[in-house]
PyMOL commands that place a pseudoatom at each C-alpha (Angstrom):
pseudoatom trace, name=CA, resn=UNK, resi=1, chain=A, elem=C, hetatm=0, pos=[1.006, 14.779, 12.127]
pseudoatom trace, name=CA, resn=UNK, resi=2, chain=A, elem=C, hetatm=0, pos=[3.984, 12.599, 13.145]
pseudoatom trace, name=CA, resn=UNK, resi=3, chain=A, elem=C, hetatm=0, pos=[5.556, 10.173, 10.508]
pseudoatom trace, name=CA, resn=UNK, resi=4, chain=A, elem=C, hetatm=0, pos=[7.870, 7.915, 12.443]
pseudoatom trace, name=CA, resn=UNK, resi=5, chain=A, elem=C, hetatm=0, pos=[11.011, 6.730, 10.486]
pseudoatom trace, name=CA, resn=UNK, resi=6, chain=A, elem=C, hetatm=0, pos=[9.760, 3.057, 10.175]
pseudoatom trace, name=CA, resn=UNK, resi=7, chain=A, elem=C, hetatm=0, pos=[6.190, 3.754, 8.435]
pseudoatom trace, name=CA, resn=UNK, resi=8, chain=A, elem=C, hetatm=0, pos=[6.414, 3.565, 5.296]
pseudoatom trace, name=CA, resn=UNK, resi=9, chain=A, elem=C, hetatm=0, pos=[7.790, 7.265, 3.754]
pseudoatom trace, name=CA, resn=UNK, resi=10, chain=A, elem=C, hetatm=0, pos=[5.960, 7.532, 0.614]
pseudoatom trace, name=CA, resn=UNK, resi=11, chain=A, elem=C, hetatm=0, pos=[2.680, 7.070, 2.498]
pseudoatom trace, name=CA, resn=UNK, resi=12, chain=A, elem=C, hetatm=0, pos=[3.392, 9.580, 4.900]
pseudoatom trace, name=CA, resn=UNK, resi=13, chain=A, elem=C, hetatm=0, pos=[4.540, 12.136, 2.527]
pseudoatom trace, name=CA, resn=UNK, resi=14, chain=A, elem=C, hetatm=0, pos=[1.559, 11.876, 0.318]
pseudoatom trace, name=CA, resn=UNK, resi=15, chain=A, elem=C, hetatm=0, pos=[-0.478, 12.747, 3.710]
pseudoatom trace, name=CA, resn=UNK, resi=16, chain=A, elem=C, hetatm=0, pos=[1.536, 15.298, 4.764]
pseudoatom trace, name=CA, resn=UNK, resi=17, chain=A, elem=C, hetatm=0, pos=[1.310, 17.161, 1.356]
pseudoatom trace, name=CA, resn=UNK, resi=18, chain=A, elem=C, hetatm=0, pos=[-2.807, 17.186, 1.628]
pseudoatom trace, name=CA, resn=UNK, resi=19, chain=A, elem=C, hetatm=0, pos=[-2.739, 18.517, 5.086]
pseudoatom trace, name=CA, resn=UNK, resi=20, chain=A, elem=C, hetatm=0, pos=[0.238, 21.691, 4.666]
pseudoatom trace, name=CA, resn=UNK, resi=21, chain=A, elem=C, hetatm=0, pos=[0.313, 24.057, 7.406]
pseudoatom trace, name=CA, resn=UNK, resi=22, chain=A, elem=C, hetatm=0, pos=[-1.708, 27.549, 6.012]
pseudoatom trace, name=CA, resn=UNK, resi=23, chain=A, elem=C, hetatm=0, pos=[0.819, 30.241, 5.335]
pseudoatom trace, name=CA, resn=UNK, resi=24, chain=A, elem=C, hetatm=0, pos=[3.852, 28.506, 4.673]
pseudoatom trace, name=CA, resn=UNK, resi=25, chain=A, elem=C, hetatm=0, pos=[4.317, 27.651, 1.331]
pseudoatom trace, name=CA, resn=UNK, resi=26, chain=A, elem=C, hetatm=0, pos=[7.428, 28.219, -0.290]
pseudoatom trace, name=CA, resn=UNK, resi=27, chain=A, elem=C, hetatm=0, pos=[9.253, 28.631, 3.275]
pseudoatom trace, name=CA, resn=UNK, resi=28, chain=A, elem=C, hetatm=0, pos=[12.337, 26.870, 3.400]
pseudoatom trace, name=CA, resn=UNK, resi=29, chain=A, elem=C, hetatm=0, pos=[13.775, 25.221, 6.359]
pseudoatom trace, name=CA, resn=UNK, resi=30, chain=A, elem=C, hetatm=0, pos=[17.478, 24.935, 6.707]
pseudoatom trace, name=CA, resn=UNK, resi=31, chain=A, elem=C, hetatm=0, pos=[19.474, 23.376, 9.070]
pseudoatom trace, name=CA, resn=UNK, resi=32, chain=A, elem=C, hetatm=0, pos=[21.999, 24.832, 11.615]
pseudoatom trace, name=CA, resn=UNK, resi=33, chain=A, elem=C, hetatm=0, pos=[25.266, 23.371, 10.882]
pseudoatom trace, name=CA, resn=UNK, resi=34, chain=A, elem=C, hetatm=0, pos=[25.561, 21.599, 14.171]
pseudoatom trace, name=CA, resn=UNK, resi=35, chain=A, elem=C, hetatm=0, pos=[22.573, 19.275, 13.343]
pseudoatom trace, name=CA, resn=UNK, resi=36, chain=A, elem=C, hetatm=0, pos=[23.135, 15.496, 13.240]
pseudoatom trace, name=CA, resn=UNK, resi=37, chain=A, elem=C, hetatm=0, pos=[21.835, 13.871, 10.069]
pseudoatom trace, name=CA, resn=UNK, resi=38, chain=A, elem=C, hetatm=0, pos=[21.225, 10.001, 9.915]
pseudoatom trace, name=CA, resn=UNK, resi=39, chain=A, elem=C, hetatm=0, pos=[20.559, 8.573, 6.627]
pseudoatom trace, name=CA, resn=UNK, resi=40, chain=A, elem=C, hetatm=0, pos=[18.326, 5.350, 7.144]
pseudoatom trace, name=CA, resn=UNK, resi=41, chain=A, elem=C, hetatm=0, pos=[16.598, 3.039, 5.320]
pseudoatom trace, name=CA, resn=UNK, resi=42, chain=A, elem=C, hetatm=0, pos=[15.409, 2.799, 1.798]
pseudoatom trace, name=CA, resn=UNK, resi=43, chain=A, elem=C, hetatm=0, pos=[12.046, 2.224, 1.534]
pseudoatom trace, name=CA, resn=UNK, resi=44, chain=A, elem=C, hetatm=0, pos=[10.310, 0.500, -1.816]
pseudoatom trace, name=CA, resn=UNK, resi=45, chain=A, elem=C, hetatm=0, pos=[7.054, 0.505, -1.991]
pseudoatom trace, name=CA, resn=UNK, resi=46, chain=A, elem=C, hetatm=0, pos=[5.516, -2.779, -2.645]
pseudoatom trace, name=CA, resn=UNK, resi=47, chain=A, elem=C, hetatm=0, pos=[3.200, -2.052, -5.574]
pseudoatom trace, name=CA, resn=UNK, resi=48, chain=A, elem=C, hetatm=0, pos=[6.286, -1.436, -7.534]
pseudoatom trace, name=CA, resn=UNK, resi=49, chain=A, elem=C, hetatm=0, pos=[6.808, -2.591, -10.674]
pseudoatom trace, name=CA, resn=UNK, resi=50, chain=A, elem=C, hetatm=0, pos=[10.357, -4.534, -11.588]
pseudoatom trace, name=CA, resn=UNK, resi=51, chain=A, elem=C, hetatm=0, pos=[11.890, -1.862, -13.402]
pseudoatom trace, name=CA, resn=UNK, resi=52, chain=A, elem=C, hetatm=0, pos=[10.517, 1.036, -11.515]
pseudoatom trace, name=CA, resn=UNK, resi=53, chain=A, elem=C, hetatm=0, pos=[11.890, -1.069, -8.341]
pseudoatom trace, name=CA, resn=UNK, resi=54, chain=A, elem=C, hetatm=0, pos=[15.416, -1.630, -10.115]
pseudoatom trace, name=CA, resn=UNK, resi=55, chain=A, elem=C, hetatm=0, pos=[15.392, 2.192, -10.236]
pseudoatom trace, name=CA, resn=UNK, resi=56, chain=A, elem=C, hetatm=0, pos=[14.302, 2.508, -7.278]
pseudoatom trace, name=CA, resn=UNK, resi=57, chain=A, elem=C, hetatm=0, pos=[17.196, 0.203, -5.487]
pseudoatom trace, name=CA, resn=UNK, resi=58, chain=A, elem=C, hetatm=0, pos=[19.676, 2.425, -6.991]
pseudoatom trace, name=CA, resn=UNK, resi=59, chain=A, elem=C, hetatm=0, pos=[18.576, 5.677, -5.446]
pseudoatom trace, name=CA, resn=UNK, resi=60, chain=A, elem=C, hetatm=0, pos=[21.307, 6.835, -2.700]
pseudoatom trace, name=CA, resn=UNK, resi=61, chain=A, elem=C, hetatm=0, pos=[20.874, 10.462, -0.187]
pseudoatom trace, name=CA, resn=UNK, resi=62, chain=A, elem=C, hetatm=0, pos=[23.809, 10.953, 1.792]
pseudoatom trace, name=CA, resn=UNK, resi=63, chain=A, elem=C, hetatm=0, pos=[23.906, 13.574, 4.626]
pseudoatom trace, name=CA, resn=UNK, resi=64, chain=A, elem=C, hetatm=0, pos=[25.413, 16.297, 2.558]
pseudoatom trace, name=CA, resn=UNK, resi=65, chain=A, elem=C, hetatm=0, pos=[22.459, 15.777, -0.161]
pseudoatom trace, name=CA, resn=UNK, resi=66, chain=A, elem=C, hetatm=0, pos=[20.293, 15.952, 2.580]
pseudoatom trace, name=CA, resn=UNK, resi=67, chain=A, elem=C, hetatm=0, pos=[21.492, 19.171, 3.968]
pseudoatom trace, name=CA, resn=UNK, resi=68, chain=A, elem=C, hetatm=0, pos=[21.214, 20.541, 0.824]
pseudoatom trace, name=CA, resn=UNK, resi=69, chain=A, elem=C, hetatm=0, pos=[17.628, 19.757, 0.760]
pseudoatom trace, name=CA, resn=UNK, resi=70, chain=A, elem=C, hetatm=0, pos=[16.695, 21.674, 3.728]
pseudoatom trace, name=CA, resn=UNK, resi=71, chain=A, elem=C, hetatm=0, pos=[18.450, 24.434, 2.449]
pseudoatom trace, name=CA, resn=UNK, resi=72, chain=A, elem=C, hetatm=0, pos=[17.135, 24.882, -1.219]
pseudoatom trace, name=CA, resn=UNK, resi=73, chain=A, elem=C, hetatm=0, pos=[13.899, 22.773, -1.121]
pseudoatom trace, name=CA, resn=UNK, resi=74, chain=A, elem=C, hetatm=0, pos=[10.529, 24.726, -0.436]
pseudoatom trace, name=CA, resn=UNK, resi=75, chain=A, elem=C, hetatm=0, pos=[6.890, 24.013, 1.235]
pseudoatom trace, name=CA, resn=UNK, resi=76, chain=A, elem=C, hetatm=0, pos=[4.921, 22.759, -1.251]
pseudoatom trace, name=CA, resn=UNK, resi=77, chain=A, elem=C, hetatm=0, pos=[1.381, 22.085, -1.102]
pseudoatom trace, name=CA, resn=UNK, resi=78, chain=A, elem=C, hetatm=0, pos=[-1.900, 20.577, -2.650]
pseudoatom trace, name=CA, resn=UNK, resi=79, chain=A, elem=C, hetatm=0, pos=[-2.161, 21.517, -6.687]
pseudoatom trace, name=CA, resn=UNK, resi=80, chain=A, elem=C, hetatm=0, pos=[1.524, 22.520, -6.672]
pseudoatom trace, name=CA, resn=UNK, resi=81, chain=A, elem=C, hetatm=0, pos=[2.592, 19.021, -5.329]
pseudoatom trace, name=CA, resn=UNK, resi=82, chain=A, elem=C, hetatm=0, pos=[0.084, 17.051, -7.564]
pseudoatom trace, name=CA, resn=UNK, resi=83, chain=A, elem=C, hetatm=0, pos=[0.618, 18.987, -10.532]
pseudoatom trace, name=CA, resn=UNK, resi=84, chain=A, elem=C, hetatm=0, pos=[4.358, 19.643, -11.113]
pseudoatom trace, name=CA, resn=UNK, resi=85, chain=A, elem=C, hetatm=0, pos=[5.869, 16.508, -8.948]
pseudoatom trace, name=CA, resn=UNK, resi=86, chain=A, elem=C, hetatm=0, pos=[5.991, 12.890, -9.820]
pseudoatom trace, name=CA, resn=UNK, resi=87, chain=A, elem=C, hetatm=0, pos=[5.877, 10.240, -7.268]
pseudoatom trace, name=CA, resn=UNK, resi=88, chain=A, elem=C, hetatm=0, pos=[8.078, 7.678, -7.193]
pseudoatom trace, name=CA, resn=UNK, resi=89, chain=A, elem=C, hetatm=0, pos=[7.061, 4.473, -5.167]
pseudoatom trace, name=CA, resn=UNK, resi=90, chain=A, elem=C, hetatm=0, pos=[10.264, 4.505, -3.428]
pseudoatom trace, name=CA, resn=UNK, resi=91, chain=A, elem=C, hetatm=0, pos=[12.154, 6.887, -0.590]
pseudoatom trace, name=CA, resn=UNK, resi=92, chain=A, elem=C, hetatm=0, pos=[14.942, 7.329, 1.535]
pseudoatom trace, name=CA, resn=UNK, resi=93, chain=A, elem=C, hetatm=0, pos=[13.974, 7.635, 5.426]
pseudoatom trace, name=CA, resn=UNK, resi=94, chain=A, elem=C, hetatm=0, pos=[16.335, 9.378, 8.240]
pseudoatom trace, name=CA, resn=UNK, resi=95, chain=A, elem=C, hetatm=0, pos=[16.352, 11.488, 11.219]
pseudoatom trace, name=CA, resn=UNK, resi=96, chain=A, elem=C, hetatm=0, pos=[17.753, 14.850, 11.977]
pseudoatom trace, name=CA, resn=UNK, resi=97, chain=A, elem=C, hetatm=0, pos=[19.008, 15.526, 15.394]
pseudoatom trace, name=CA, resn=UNK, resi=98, chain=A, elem=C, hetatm=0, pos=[19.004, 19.237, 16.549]
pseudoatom trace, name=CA, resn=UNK, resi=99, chain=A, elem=C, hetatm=0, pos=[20.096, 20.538, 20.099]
pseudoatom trace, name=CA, resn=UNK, resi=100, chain=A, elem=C, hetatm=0, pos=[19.105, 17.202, 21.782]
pseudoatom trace, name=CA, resn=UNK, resi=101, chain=A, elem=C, hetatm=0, pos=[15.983, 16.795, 19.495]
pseudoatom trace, name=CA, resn=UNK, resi=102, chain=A, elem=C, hetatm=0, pos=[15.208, 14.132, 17.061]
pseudoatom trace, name=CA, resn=UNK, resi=103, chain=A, elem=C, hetatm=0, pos=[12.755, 15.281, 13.645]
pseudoatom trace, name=CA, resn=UNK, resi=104, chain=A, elem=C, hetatm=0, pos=[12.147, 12.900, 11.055]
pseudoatom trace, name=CA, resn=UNK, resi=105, chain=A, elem=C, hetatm=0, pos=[12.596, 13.016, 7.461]
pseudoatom trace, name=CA, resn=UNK, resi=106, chain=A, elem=C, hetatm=0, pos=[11.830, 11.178, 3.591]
pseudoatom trace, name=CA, resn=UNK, resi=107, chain=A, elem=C, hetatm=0, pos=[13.666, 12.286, 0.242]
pseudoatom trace, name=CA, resn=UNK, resi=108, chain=A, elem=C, hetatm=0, pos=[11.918, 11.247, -2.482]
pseudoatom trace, name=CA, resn=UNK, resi=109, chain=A, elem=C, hetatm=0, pos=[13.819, 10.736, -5.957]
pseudoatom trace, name=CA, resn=UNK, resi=110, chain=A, elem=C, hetatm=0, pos=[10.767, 12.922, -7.240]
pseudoatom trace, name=CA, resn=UNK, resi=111, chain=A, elem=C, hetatm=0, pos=[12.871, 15.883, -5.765]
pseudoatom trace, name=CA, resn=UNK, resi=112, chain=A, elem=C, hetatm=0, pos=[9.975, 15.810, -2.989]
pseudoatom trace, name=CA, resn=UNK, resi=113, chain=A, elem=C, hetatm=0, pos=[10.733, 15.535, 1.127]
pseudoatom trace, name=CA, resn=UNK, resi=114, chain=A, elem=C, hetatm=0, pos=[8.564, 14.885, 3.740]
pseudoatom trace, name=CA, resn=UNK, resi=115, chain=A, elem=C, hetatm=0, pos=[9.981, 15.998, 7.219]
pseudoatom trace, name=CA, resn=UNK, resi=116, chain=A, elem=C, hetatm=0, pos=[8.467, 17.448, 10.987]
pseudoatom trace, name=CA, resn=UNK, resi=117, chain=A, elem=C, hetatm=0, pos=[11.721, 19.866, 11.453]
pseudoatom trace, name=CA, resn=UNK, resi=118, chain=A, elem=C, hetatm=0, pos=[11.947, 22.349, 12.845]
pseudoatom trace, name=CA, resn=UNK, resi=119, chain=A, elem=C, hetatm=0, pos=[8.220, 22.403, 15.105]
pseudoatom trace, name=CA, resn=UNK, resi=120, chain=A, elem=C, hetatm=0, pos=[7.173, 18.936, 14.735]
pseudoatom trace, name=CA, resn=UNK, resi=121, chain=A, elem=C, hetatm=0, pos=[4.420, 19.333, 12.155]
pseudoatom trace, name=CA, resn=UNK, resi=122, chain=A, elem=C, hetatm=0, pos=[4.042, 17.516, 8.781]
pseudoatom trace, name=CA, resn=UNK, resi=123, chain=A, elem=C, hetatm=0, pos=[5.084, 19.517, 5.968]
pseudoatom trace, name=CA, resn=UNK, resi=124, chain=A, elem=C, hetatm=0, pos=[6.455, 18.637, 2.238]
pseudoatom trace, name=CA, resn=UNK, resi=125, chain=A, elem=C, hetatm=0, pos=[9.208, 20.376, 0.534]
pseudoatom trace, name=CA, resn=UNK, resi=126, chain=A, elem=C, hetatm=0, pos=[9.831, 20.612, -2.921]
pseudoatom trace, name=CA, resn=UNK, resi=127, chain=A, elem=C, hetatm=0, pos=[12.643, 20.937, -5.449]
pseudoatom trace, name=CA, resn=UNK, resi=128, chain=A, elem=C, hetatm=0, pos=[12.945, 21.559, -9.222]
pseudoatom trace, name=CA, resn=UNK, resi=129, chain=A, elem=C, hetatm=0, pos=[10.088, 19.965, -10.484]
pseudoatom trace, name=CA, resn=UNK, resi=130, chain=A, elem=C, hetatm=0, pos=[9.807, 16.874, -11.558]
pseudoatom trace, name=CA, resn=UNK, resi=131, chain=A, elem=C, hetatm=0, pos=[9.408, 16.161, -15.616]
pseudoatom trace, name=CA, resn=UNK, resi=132, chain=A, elem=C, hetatm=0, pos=[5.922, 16.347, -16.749]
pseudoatom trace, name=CA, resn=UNK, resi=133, chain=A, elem=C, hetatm=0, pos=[4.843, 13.414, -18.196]
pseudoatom trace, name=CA, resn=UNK, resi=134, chain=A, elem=C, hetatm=0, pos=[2.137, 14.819, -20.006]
pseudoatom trace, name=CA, resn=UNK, resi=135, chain=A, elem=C, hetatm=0, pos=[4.703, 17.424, -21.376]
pseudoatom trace, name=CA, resn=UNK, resi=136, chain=A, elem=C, hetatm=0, pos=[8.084, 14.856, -21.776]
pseudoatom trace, name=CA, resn=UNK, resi=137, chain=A, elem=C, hetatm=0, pos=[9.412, 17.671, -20.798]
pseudoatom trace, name=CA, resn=UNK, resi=138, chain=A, elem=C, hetatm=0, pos=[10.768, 19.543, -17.387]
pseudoatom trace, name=CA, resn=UNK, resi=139, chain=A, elem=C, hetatm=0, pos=[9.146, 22.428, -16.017]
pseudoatom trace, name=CA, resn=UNK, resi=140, chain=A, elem=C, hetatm=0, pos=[11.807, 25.542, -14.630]
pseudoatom trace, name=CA, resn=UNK, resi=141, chain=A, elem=C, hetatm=0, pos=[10.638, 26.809, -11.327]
for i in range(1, 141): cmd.bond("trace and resi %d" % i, "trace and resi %d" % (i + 1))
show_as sticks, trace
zoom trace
């Protein structure tokens, strides 16, 4: 599946997350340290309520943050991305450039990412979860 940069993030991570590759959860996918980052556009979904959108327009990623999610977030797929991660309407889109390359990439401030690096396929990575609602509480990975 390929997610361009200027569809809308949240839709295309929510997509991606259904249809993981078989095999590869909990792989991680860092970056080599001469890849390019561009941090884009945010992205607010328009069904967004006024605070939720307020919260949303002061959600930042810069590259470093971004590298960082590479290296520590995970594949995450189906239950584990429905159960334990809360989606916000609201993302941060970007590209990664990697020896002449371009992959693209959403952060989520649900600690969730969408990308196609490193082979061009959909995938979603995870962080720490996101608090529970349900619970009020946050779950430990």
């Amino acid at each position: 599946m390929k997610c361009p940069v200027s569809i809308v993030g949240m839709l295309c991570l929510i997509t991606v997350a259904s249809s993981a590759q078989v095999g590869s959860h909990g792989k991680r996918y860092p970056l080599p340290s001469d890849a390019r980052i561009a941090v884009g556009q945010r992205v607010i979904d328009k069904s967004a309520d006024d605070e939720t959108a307020d919260s949303c327009r002061t959600y930042r990623a810069t590259s470093r943050q971004v590298r960082h999610y590479f290296r520590t977030y995970k594949v995450v797929e189906g239950e584990e991305y429905h159960s334990m991660y809360i989606w916000l309407p609201c993302s941060i889109e970007g590209t990664v450039t990697v020896q002449g390359k371009t992959y693209w990439w959403s952060v989520n401030p649900g600690n969730t990412m969408g990308t196609n690096w490193p082979d061009g396929k959909g995938k979603t990575l995870g962080g720490k979860y996101s608090d529970d609602p349900s619970e009020g509480e946050s779950r430990k990975q």
